[in-house]
KOLLOLO-636986 format. One record per residue (C-alpha): residue number from 1; chain; x, y negated, z negated. Coordinates in pm, 1 decimal. Each point is the difference from the previous one (the first is absolute). Layout:
REM KOLLOLO-636986
{node NUM; 'A'; {X; Y; Z}} ...
***
This chain:
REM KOLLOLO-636986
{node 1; 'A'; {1685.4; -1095.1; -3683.6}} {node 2; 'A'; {228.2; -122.4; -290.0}} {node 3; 'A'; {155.1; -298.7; 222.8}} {node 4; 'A'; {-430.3; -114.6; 42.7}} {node 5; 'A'; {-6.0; 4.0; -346.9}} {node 6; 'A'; {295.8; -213.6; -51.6}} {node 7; 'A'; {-114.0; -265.0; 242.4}} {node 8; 'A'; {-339.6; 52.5; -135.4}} {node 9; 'A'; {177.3; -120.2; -402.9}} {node 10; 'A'; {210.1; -213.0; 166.3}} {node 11; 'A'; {-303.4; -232.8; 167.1}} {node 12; 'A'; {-176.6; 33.9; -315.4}} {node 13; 'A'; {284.5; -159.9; -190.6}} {node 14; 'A'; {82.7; -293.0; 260.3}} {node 15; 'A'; {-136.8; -353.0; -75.6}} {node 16; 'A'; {-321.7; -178.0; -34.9}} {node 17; 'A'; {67.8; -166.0; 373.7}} {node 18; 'A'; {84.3; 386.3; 126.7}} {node 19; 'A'; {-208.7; 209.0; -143.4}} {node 20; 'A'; {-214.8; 157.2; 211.9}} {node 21; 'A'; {-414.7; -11.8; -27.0}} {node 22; 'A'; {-208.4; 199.8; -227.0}} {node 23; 'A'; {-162.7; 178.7; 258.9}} {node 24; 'A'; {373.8; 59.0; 184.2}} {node 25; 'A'; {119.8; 158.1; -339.0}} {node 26; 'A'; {-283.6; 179.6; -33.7}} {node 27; 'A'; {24.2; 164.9; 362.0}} {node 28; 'A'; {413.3; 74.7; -84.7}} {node 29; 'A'; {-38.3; 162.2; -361.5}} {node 30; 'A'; {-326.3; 195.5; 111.5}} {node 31; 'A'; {251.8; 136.2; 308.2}} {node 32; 'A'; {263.2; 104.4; -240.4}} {node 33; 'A'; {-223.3; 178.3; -238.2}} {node 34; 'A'; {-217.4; 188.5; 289.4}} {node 35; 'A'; {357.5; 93.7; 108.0}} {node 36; 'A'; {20.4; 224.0; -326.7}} {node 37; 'A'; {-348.5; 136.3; 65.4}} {node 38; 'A'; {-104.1; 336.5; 174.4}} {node 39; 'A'; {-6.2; -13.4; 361.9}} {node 40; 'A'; {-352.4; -54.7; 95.6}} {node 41; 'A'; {-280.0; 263.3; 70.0}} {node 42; 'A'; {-254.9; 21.4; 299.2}} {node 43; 'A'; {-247.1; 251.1; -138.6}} {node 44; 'A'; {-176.7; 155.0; 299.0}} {node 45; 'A'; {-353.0; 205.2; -5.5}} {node 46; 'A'; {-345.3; -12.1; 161.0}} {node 47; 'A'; {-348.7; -26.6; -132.9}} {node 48; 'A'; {-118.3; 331.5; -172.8}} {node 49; 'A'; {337.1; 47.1; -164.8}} {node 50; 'A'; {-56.6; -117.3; -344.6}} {node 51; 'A'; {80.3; -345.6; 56.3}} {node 52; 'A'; {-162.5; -122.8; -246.9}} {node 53; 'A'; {204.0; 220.3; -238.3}} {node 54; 'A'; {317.8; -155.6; 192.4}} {node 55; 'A'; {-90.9; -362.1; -41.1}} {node 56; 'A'; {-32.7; 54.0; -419.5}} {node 57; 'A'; {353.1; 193.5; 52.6}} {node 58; 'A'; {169.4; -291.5; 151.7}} {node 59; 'A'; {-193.7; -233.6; -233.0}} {node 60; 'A'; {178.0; 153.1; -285.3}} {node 61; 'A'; {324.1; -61.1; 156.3}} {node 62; 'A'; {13.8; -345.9; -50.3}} {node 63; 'A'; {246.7; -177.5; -211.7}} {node 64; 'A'; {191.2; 379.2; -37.2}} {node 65; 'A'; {304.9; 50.7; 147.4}} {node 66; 'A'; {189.3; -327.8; -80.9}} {node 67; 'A'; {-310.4; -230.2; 141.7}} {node 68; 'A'; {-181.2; 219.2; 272.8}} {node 69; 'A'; {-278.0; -195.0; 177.0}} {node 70; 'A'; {-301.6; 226.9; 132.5}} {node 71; 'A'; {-174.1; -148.6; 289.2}} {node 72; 'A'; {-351.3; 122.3; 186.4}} {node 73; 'A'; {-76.5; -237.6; 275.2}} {node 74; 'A'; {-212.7; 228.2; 167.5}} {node 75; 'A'; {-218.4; -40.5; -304.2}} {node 76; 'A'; {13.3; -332.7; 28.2}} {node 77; 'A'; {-54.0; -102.6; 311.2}} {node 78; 'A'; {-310.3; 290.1; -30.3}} {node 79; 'A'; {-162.1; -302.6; -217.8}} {node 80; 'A'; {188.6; -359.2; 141.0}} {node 81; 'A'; {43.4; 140.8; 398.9}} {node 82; 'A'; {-262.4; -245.9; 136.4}} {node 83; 'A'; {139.4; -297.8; -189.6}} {node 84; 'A'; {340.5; 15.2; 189.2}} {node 85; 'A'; {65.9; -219.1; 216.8}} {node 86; 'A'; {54.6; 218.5; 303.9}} {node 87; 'A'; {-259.6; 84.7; 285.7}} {node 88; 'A'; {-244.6; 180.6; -111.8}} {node 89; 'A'; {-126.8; 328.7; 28.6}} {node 90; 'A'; {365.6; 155.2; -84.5}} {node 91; 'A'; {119.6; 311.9; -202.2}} {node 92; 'A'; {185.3; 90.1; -283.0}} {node 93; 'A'; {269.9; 126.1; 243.3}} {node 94; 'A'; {0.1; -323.6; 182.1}} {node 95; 'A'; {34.2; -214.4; -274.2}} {node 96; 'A'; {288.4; 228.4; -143.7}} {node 97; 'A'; {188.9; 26.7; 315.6}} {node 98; 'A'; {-13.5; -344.1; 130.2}} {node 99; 'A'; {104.0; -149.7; -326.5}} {node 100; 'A'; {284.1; 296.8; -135.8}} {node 101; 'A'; {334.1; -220.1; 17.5}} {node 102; 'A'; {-200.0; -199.0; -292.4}} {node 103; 'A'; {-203.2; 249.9; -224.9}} {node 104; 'A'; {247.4; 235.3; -46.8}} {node 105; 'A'; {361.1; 12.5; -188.2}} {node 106; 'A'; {246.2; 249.2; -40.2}} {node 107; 'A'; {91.2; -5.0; -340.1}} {node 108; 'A'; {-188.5; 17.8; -331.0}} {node 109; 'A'; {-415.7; 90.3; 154.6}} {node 110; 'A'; {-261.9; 285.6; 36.8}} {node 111; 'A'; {-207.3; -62.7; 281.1}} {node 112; 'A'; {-276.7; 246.5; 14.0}} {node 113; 'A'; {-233.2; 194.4; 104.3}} {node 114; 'A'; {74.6; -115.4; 304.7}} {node 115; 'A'; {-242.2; 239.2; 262.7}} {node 116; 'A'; {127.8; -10.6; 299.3}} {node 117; 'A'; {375.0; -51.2; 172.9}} {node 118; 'A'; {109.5; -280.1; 145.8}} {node 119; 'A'; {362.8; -123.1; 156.1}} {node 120; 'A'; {127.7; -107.5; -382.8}} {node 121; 'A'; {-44.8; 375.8; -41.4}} {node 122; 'A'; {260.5; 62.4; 197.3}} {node 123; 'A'; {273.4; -223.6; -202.5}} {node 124; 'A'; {252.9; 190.8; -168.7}} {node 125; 'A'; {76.5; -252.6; -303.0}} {node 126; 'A'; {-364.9; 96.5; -164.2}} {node 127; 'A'; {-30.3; 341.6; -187.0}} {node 128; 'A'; {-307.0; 121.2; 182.2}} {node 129; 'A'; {-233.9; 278.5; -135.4}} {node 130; 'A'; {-293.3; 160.3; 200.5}} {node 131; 'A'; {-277.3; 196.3; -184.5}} {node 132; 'A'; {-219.8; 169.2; 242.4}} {node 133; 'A'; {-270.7; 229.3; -78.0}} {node 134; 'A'; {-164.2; 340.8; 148.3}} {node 135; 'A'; {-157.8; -173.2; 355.5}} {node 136; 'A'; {-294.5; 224.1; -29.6}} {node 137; 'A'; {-119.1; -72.4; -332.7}} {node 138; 'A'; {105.7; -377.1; 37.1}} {node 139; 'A'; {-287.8; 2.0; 341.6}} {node 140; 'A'; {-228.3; 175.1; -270.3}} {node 141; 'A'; {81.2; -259.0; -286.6}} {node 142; 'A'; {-37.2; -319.0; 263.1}} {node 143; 'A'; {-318.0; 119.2; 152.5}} {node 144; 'A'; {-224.0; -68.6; -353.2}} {node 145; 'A'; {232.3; -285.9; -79.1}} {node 146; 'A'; {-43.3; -188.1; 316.9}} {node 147; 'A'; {-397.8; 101.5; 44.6}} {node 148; 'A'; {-111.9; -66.3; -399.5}} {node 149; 'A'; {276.8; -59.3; -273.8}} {node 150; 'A'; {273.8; -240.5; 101.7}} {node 151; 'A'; {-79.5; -411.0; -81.0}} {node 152; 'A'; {-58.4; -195.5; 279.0}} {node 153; 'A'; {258.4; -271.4; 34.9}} {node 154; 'A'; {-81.6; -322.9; -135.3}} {node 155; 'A'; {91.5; -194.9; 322.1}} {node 156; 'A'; {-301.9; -43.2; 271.7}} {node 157; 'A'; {241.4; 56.4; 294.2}} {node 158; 'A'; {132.0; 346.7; -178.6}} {node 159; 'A'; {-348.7; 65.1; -134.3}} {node 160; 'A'; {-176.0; 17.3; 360.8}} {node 161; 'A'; {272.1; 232.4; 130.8}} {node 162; 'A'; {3.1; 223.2; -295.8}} {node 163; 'A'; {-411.9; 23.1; 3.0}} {node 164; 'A'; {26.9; 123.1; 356.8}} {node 165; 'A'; {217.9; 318.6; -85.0}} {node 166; 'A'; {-219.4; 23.7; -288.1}} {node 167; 'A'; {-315.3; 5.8; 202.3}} {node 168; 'A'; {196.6; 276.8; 244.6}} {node 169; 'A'; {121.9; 240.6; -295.8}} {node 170; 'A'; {-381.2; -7.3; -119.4}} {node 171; 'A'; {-108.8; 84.5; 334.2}} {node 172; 'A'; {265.9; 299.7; 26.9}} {node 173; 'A'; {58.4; 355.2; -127.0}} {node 174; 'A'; {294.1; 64.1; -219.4}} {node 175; 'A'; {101.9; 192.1; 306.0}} {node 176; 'A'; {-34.7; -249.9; 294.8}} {node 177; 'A'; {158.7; -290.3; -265.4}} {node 178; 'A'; {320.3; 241.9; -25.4}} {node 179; 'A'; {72.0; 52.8; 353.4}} {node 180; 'A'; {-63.8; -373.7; 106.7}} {node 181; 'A'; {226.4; -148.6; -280.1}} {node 182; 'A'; {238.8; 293.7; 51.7}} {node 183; 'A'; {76.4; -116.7; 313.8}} {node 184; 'A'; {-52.0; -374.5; -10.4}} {node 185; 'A'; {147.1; -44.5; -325.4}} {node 186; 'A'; {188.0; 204.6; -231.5}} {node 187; 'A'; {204.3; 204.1; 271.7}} {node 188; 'A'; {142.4; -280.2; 160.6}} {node 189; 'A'; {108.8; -160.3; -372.5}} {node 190; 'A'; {143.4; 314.3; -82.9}} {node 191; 'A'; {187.2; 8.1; 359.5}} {node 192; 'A'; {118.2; -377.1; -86.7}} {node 193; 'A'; {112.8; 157.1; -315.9}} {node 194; 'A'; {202.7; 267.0; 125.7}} {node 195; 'A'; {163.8; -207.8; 222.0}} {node 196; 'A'; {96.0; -267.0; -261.2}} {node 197; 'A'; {168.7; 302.2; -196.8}} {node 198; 'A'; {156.3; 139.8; 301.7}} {node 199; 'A'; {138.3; -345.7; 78.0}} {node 200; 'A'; {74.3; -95.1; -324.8}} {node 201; 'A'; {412.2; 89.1; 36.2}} {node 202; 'A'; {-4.5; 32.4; -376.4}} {node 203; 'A'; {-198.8; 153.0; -255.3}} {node 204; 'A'; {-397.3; -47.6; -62.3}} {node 205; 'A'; {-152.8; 191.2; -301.9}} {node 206; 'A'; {-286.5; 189.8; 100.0}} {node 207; 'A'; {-266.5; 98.9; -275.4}} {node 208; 'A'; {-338.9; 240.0; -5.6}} {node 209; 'A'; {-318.7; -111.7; -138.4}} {node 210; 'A'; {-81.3; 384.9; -73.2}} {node 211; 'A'; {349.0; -5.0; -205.3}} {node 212; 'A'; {-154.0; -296.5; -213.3}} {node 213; 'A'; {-293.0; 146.2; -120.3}} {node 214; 'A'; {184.4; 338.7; -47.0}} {node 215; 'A'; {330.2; -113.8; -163.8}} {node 216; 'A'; {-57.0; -378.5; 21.1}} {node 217; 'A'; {285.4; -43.4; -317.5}} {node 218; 'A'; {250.6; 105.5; 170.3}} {node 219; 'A'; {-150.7; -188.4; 356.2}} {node 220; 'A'; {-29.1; -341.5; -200.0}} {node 221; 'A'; {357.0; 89.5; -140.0}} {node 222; 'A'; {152.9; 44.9; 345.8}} {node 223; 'A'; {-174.2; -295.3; 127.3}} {node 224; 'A'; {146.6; -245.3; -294.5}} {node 225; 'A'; {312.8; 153.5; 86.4}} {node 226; 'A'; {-11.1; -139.5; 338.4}} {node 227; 'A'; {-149.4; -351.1; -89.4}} {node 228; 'A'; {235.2; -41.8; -256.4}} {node 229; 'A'; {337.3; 104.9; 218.1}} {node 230; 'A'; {116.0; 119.0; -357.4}} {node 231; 'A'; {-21.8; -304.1; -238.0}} {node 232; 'A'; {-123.0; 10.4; -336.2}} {node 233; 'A'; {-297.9; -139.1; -162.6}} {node 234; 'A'; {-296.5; 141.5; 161.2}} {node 235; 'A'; {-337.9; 56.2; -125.8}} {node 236; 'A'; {-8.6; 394.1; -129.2}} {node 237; 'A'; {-218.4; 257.6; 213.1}} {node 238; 'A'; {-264.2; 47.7; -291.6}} {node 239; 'A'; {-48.1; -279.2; 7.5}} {node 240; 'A'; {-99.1; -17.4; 376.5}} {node 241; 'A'; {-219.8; 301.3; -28.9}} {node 242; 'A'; {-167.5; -106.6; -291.1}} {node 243; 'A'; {-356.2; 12.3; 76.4}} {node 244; 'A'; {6.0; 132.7; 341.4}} {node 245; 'A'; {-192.5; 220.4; 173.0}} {node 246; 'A'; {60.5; 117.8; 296.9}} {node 247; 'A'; {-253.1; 266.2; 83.2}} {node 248; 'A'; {-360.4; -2.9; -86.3}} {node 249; 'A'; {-153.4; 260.2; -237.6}} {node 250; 'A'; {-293.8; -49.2; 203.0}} {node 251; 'A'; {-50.8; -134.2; 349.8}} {node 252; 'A'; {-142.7; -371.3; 15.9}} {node 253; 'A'; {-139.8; -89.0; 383.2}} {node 254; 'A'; {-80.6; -305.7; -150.8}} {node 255; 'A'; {308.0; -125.5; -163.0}} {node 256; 'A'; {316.3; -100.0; 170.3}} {node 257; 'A'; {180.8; 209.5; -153.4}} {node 258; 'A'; {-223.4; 267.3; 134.8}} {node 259; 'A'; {251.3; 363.8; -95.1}} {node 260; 'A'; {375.4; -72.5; 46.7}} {node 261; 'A'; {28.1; 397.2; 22.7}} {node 262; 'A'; {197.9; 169.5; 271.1}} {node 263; 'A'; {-123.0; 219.7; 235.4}} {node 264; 'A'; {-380.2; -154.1; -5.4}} {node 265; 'A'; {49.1; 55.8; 406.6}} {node 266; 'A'; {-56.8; 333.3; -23.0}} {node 267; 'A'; {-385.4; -49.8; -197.9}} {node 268; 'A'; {-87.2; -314.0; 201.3}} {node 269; 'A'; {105.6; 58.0; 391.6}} {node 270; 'A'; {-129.8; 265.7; 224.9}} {node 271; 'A'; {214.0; 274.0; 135.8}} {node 272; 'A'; {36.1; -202.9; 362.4}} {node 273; 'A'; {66.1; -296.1; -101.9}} {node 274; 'A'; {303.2; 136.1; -279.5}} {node 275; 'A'; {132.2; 197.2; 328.1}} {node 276; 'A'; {15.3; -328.4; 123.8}} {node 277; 'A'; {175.8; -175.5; -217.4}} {node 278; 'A'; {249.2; 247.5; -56.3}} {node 279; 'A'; {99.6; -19.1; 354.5}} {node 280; 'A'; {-7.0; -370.2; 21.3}} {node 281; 'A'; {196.9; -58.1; -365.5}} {node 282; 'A'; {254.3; 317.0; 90.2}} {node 283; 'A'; {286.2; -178.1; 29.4}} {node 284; 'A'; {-95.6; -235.2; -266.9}} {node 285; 'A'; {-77.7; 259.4; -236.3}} {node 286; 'A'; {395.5; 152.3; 47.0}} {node 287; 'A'; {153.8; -321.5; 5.6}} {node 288; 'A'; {-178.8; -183.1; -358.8}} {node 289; 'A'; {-94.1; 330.3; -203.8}} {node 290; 'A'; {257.6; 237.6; 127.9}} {node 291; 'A'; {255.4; -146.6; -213.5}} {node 292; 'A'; {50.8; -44.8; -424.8}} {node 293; 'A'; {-168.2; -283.1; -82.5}} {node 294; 'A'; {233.7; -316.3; -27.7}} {node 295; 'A'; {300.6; 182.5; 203.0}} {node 296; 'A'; {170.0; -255.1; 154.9}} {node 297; 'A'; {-104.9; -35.8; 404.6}} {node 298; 'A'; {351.1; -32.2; 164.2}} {node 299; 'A'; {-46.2; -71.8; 421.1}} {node 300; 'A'; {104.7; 288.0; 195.8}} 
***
């Protein structure tokens, strides 16, 4: 690192007739300063899991630690995905995986929420963080955001898609929308997810939305701790939580941030179907929530 930085003076100091181009310099000092800079973080969740909340706590990250970039592509290819200039229809997932090697560096950036796994996940020079929330009451939560509360997305090739599952979750029972999703959706993410951790050969912090809204100072403190790898300079956790709310002193059907509370299974799904669920998330269950929140996943 110091013999960079001596070439790096040493080119800035040579002649008119040597020196190199503005945009060459550029590119060398920005590498020596990111080089100084926390290792970067792949922040990990699903929908249902207070990712809003997550986006404003990376937000607030940026320009702390020394020159931290935060960076949500999902959110912005949710609004710019049909203007790329790739075939069309394609997913968020697509667009990340495809195009990785460019969008993402390992030194100095935030990139989050990012709600699903994908092969960058599995790349040992990010920090990566997962946040995973109570399966049953994230089935509950995604039922009335899917069927009533959630925007549709700007884009006519994401819109038509999205208005189709919207049409089907208006259609359904709480109950029959739990088991289909269960099975087709969030239980295979969460299997990708275990296997990511399992594979990681490493470590991959592992937090609780139920720990946020219970003790969510000492959550948000743990999870600065891991985005900043221990530098100095961060934003301070009141300052996070101020103005937050996490659970809803009274339940909202119509809002998309509908209750937030934990446990809202147990009120909303019928006996069979929770029996269900149980079996099907077991594992799951035991592997996310059976440990402290933010313990360190090691592979076995």
């Amino acid at each position: 690192m110091s013999r960079l930085s001596s070439v790096v003076r040493r080119l800035s100091r040579q002649g008119r007739d040597h020196k190199p181009s503005h945009s060459a310099q550029d590119t060398l000092f920005d590498a020596v300063k990111r080089s100084h800079l926390p290792q970067s973080t792949l922040f990990f969740t699903h929908h249902k899991c207070a990712s809003t909340f997550v986006n404003r706590l990376l937000s607030r990250v940026e320009g702390r630690y020394g020159g931290m970039q935060a960076v949500d592509y999902e959110g912005c290819l949710w609004d710019h995905i049909a203007r790329l200039d790739v075939p069309q229809p394609v997913t968020l997932l697509q667009v990340l995986e495809t195009f990785e090697d460019d969008l993402f560096r390992t030194r100095g950036f935030v990139y989050g929420p990012l709600r699903a796994p994908f092969s960058i996940a599995r790349d040992q020079r990010f920090n990566r963080i997962v946040f995973i929330r109570d399966p049953r009451d994230t089935l509950v939560s995604m039922y009335y955001s899917l069927g009533w509360t959630h925007p549709v997305p700007p884009a006519p090739e994401q819109a038509e898609p999205f208005l189709a599952l919207r049409a089907e979750a208006q259609r359904s029972t709480i109950d029959e929308f739990a088991i289909v999703h269960a099975h087709s959706w969030l239980k295979p993410l969460l299997a990708n997810y275990r296997e990511m951790i399992a594979d990681a050969n490493g470590q991959v912090a592992v937090f609780h939305y139920e720990d946020l809204i219970a003790r969510p100072d000492a959550t948000v403190s743990s999870m600065l701790a891991v985005i900043s790898g221990g530098a100095t300079g961060g934003p301070t956790v009141e300052s996070i939580l101020k103005g937050e709310t996490f659970v809803r002193t009274t339940k909202n059907d119509h809002h998309h941030q509908r209750s937030g509370a934990a446990g809202q299974y147990v009120k909303e799904l019928n006996h069979w179907t929770i029996a269900q669920l149980n079996k099907l998330f077991q594992e799951d269950l035991e592997f996310f929530c059976g440990s402290e929140s933010g313990h360190l996943r090691r592979a076995a």
